[in-house]
Biopython code that builds the backbone (N, CA, C, O; Angstrom):
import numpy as np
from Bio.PDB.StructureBuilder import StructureBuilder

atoms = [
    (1, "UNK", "N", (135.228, 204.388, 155.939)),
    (1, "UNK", "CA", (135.041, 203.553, 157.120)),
    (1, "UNK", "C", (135.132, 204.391, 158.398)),
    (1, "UNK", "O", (134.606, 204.075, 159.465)),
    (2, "UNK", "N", (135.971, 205.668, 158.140)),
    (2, "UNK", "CA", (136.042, 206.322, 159.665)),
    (2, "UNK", "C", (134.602, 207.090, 159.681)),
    (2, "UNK", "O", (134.547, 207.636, 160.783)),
    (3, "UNK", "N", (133.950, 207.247, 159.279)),
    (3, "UNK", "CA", (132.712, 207.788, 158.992)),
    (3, "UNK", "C", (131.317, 206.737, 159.978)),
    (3, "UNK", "O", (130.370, 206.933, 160.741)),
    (4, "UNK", "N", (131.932, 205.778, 159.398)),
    (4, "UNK", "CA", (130.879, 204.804, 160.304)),
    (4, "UNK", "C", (131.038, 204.896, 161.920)),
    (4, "UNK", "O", (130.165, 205.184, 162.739)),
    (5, "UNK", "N", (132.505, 204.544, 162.160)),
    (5, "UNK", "CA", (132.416, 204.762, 163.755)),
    (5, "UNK", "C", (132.030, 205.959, 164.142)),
    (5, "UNK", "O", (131.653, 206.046, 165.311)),
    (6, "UNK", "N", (132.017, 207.050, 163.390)),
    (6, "UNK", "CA", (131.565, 208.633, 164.239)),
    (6, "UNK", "C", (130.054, 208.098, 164.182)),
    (6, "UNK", "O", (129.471, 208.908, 164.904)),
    (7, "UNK", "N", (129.241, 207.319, 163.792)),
    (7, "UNK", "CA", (127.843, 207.257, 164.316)),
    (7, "UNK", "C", (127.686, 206.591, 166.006)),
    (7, "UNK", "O", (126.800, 206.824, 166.828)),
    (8, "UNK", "N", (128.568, 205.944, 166.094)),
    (8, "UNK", "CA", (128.759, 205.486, 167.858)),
    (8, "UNK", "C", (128.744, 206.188, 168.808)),
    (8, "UNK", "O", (129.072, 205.666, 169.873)),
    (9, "UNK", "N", (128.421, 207.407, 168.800)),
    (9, "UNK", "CA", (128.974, 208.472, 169.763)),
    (9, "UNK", "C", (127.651, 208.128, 170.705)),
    (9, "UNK", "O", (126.864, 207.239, 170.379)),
    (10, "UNK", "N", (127.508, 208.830, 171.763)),
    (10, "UNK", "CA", (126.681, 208.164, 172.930)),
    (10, "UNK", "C", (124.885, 208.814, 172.273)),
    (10, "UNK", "O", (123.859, 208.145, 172.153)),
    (11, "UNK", "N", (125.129, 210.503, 171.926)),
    (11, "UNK", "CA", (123.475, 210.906, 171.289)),
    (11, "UNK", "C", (122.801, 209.938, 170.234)),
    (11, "UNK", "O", (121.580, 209.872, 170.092)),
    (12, "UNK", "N", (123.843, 209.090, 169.408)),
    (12, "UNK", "CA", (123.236, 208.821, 168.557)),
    (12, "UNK", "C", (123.181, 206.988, 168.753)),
    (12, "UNK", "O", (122.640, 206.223, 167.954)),
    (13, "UNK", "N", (123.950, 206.560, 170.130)),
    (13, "UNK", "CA", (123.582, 205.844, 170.617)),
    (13, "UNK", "C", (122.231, 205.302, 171.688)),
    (13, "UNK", "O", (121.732, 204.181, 171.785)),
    (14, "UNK", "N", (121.962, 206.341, 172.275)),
    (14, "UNK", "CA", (120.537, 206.895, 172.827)),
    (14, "UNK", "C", (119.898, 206.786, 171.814)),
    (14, "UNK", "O", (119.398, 205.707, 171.497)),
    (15, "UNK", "N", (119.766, 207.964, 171.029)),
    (15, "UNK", "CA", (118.718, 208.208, 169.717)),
    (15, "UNK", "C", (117.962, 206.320, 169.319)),
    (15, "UNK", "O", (116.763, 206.046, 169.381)),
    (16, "UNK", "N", (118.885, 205.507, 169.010)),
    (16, "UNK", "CA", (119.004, 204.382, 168.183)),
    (16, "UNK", "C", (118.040, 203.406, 169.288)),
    (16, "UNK", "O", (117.186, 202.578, 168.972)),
    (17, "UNK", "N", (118.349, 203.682, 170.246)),
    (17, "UNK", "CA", (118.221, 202.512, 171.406)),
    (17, "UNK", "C", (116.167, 203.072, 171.553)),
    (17, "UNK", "O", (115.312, 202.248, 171.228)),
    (18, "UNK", "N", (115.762, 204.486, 172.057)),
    (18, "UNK", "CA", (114.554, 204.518, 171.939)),
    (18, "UNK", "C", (113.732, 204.835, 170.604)),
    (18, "UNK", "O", (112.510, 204.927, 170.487)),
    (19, "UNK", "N", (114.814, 204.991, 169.542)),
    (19, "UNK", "CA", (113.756, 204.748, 168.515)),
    (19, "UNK", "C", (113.311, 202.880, 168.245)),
    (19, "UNK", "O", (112.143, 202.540, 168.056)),
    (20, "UNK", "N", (114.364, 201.968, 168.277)),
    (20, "UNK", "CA", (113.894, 200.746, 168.571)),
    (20, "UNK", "C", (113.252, 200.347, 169.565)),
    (20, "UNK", "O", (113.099, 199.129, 169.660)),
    (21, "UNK", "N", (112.781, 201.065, 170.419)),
    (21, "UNK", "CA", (112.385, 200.287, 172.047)),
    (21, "UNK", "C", (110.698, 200.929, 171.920)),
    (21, "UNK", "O", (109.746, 200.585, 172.621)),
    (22, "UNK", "N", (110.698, 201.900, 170.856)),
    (22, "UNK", "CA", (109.766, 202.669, 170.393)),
    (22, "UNK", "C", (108.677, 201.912, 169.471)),
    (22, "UNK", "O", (107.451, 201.920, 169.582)),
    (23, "UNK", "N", (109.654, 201.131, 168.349)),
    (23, "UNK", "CA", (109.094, 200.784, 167.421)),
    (23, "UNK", "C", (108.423, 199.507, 168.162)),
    (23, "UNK", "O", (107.266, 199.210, 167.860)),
    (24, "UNK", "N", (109.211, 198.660, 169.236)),
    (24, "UNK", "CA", (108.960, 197.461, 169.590)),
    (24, "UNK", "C", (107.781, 197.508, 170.542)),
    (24, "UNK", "O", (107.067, 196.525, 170.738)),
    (25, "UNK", "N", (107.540, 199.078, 171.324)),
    (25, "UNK", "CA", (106.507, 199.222, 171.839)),
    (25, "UNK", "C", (105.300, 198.972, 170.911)),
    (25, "UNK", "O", (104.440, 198.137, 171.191)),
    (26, "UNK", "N", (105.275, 199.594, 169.992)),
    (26, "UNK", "CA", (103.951, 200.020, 169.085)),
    (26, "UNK", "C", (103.766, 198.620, 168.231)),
    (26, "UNK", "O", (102.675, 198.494, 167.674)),
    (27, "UNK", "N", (104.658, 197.635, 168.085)),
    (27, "UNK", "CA", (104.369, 196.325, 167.510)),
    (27, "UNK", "C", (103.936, 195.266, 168.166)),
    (27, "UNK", "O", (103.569, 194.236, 167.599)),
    (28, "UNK", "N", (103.948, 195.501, 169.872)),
    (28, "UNK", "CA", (104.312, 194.509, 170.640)),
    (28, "UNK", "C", (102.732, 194.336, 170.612)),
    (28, "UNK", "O", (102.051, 195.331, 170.362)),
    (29, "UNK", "N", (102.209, 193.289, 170.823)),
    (29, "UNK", "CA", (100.288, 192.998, 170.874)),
    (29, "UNK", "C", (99.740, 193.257, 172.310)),
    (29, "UNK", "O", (98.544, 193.261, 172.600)),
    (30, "UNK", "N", (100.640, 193.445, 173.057)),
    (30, "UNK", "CA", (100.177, 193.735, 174.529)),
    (30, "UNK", "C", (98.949, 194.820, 174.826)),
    (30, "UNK", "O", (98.508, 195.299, 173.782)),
    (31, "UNK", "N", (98.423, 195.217, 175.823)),
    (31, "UNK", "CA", (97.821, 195.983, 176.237)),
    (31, "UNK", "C", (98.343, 196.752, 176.775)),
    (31, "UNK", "O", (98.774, 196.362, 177.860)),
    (32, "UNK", "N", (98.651, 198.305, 176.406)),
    (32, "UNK", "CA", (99.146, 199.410, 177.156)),
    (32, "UNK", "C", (98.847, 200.782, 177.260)),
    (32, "UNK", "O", (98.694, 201.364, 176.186)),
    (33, "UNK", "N", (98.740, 201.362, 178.173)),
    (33, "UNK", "CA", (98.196, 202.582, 178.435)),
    (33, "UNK", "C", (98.373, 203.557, 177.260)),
    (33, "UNK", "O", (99.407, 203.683, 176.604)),
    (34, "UNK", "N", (97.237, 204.222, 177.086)),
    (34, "UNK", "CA", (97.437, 204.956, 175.912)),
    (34, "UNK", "C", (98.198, 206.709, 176.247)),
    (34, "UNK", "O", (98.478, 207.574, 175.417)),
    (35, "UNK", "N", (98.363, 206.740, 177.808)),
    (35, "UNK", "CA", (98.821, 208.053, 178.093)),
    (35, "UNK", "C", (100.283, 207.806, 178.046)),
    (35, "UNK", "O", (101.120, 208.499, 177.468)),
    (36, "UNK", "N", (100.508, 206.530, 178.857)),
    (36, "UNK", "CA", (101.997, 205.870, 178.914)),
    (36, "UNK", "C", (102.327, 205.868, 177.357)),
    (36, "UNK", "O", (103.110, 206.787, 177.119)),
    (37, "UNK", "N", (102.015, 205.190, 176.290)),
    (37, "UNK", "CA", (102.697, 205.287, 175.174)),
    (37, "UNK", "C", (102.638, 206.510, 174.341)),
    (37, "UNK", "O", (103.383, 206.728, 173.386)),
    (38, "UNK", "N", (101.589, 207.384, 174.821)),
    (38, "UNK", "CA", (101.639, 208.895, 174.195)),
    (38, "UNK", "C", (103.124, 209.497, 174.736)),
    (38, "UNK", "O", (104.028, 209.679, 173.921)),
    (39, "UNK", "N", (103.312, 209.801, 176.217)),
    (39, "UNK", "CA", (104.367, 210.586, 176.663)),
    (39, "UNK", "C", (105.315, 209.788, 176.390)),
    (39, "UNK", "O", (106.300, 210.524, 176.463)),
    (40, "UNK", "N", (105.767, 208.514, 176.058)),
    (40, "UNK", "CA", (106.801, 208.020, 175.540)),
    (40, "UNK", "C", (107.320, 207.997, 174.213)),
    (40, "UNK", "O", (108.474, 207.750, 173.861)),
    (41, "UNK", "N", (105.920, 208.403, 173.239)),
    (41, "UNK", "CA", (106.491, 208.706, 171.693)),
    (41, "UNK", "C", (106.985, 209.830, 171.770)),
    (41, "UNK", "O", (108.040, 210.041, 171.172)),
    (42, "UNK", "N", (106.347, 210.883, 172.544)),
    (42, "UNK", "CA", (106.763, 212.548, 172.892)),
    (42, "UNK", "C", (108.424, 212.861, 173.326)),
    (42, "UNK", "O", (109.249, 213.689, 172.940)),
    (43, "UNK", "N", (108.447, 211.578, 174.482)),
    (43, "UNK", "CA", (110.033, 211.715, 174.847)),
    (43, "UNK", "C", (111.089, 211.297, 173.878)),
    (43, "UNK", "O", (112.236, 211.699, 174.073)),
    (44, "UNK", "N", (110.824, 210.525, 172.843)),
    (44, "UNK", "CA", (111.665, 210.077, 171.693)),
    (44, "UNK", "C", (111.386, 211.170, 171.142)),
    (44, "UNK", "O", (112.344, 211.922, 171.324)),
    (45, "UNK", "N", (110.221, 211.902, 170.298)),
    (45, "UNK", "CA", (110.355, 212.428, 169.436)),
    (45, "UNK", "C", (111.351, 213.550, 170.276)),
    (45, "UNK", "O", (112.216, 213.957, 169.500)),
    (46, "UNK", "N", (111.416, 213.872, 170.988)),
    (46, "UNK", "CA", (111.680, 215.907, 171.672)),
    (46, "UNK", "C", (113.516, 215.172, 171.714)),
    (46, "UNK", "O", (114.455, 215.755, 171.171)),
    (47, "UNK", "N", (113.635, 214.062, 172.341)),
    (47, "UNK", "CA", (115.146, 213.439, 172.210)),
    (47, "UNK", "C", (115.769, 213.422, 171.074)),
    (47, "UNK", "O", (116.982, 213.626, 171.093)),
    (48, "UNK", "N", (114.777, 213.060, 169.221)),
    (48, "UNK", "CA", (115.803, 212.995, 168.228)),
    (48, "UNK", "C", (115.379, 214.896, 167.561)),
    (48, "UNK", "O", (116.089, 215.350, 166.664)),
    (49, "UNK", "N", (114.724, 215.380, 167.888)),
    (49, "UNK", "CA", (114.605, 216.521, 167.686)),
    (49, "UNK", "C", (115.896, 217.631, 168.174)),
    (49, "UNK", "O", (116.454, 218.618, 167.695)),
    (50, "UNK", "N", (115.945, 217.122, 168.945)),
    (50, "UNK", "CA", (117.195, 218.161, 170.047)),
    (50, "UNK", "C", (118.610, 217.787, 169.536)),
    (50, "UNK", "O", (119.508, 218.585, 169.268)),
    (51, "UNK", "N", (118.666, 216.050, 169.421)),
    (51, "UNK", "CA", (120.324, 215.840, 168.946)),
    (51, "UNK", "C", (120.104, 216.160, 167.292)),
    (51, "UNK", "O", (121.148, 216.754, 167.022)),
    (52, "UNK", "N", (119.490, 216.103, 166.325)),
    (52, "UNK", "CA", (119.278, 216.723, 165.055)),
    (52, "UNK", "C", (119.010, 218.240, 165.231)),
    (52, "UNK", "O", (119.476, 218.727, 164.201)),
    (53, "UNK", "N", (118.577, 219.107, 165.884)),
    (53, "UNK", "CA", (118.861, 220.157, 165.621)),
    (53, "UNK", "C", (120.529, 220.933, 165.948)),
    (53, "UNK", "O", (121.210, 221.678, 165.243)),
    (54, "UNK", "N", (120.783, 220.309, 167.452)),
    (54, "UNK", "CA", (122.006, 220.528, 167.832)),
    (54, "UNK", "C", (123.344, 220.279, 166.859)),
    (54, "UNK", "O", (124.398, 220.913, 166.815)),
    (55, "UNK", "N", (122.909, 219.141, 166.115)),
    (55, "UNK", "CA", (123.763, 218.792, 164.818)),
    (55, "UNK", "C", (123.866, 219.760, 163.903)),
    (55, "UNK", "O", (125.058, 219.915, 163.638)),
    (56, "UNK", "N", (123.241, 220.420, 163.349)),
    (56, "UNK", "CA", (122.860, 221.602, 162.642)),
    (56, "UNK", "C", (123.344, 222.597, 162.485)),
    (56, "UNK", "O", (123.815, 223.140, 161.486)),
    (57, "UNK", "N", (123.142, 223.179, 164.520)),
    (57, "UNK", "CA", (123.131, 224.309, 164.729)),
    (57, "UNK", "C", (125.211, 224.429, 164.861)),
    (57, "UNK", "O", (126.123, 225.235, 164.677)),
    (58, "UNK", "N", (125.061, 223.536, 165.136)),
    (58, "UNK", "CA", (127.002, 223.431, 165.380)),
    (58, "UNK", "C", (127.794, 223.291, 164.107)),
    (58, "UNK", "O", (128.997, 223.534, 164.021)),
    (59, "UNK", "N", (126.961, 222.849, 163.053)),
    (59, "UNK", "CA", (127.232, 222.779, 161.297)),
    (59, "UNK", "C", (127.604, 224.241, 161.146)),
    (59, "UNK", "O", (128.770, 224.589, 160.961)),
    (60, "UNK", "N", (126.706, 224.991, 161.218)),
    (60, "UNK", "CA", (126.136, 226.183, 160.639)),
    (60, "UNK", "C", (127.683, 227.132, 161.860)),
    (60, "UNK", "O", (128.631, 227.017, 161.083)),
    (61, "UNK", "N", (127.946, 227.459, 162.432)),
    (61, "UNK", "CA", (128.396, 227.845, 163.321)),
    (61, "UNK", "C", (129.982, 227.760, 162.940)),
    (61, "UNK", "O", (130.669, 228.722, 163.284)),
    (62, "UNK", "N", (130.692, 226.544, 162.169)),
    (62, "UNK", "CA", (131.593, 226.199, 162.246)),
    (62, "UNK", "C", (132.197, 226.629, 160.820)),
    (62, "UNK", "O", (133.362, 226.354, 160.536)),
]
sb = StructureBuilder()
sb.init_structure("model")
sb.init_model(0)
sb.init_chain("A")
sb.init_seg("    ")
for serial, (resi, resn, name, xyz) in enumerate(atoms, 1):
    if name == "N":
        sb.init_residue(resn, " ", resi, " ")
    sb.init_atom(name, np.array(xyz, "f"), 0.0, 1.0, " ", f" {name:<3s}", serial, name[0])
structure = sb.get_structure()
């Protein structure tokens, strides 16, 4: 159970919040710019890229 609350921490609270706001973009039926939702999949992806590598790199280190 102490395992679960270490997922609360604020990166992986971010992470969580635009991968859903992500998914809800790309489901939503609206009409939306296709440059706007390009640089916004880009900013999620480069966001869970950075806190997963940083995870890693501090694994490896320790």
């Amino acid at each position: 159970m102490n395992h679960f609350w270490k997922l609360f921490d604020v990166k992986s609270i971010v992470t969580l919040v635009l991968v859903f706001a992500l998914v809800f973009v790309a489901m939503a039926n609206k009409k939306m710019d296709e440059n706007v939702f390009l640089l916004f999949s880009n900013v999620v992806t480069m966001v869970i890229t950075y806190f997963f590598a940083k995870k890693n790199n501090e694994k490896n280190e320790s």
